[in-house]
N, C-alpha and C positions, 0 to 999 in steps of 0.2 A: 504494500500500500504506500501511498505516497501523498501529500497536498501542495499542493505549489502556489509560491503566492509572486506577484510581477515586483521584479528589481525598485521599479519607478514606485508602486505604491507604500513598498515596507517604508522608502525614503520621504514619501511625499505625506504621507496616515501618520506614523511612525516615528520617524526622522531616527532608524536605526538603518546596519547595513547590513545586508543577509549573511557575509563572513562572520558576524559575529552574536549570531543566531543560533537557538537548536529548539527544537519542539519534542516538547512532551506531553505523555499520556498520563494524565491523573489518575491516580486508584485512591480508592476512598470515597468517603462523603465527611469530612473533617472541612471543609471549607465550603459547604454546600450552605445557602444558594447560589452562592456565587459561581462558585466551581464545582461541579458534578462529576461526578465516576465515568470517567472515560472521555469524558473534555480534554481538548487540546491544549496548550498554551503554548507561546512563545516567549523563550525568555532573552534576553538582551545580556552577554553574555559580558562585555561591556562594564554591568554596571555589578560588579562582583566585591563593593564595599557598601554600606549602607551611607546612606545619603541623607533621605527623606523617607517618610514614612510611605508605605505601599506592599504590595505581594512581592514575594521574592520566592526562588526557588533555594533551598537553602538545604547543606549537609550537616546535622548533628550524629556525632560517633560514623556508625554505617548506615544510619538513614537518609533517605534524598527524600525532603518534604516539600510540598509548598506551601506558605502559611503567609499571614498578614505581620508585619514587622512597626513597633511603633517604638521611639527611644522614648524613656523615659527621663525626669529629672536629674534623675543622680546618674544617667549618662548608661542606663544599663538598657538591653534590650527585651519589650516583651513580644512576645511569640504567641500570638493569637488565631485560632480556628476559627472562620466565620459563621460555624456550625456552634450552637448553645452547649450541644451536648459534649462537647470535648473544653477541658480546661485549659488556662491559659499558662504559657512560662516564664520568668525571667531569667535571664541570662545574662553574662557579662559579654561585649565584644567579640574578644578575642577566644568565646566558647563555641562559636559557631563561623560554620566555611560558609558563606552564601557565594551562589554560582552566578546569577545573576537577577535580575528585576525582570516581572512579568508583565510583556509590554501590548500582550494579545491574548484572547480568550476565546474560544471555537467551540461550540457544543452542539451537543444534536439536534435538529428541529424538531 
């Protein structure tokens, strides 16, 4: 399988470049409504330090998640599920690899 998106639009929607791109397949329902079980996203591989608050795809230990990212006062990160049912983390920085910001969202009709 495959999805192709045009050079011109990721640049011109987007303003990211497809070299530095990878899409991926969600499992889960941890960030559901937003993001569903088997939605696509695209992350901007680019943006692999935290910036501003937003989704990010992010590695903790050996997991590869993607979840909502917000700093907090005292400079720590928390790690929020857009789903109720799953609780939130905090963390320090340099406890978590983020790979990069999710700049797109594809789900099933």
């Amino acid at each position: 399988d495959y999805v192709s998106f045009q050079s011109e639009w990721l640049q011109r929607a987007l303003n990211v470049d497809q070299r530095n791109l990878v899409l991926v397949e969600v499992i889960g329902d941890s960030m559901s409504p937003t993001i569903d079980e088997g939605d696509l996203v695209l992350v901007d591989l680019r943006e692999s330090r935290f910036r501003h608050d937003g989704v990010y795809a992010l590695r903790t230990g050996a997991d590869l998640a993607v979840k909502r990212l917000q700093r907090q006062p005292d400079g720590n990160l928390l790690i929020r599920s857009d789903n109720p049912a799953y609780e939130p983390s905090m963390v320090k920085p340099d406890e978590v690899a983020l790979l990069g910001r999710v700049v797109w969202i594809g789900g099933r009709p």
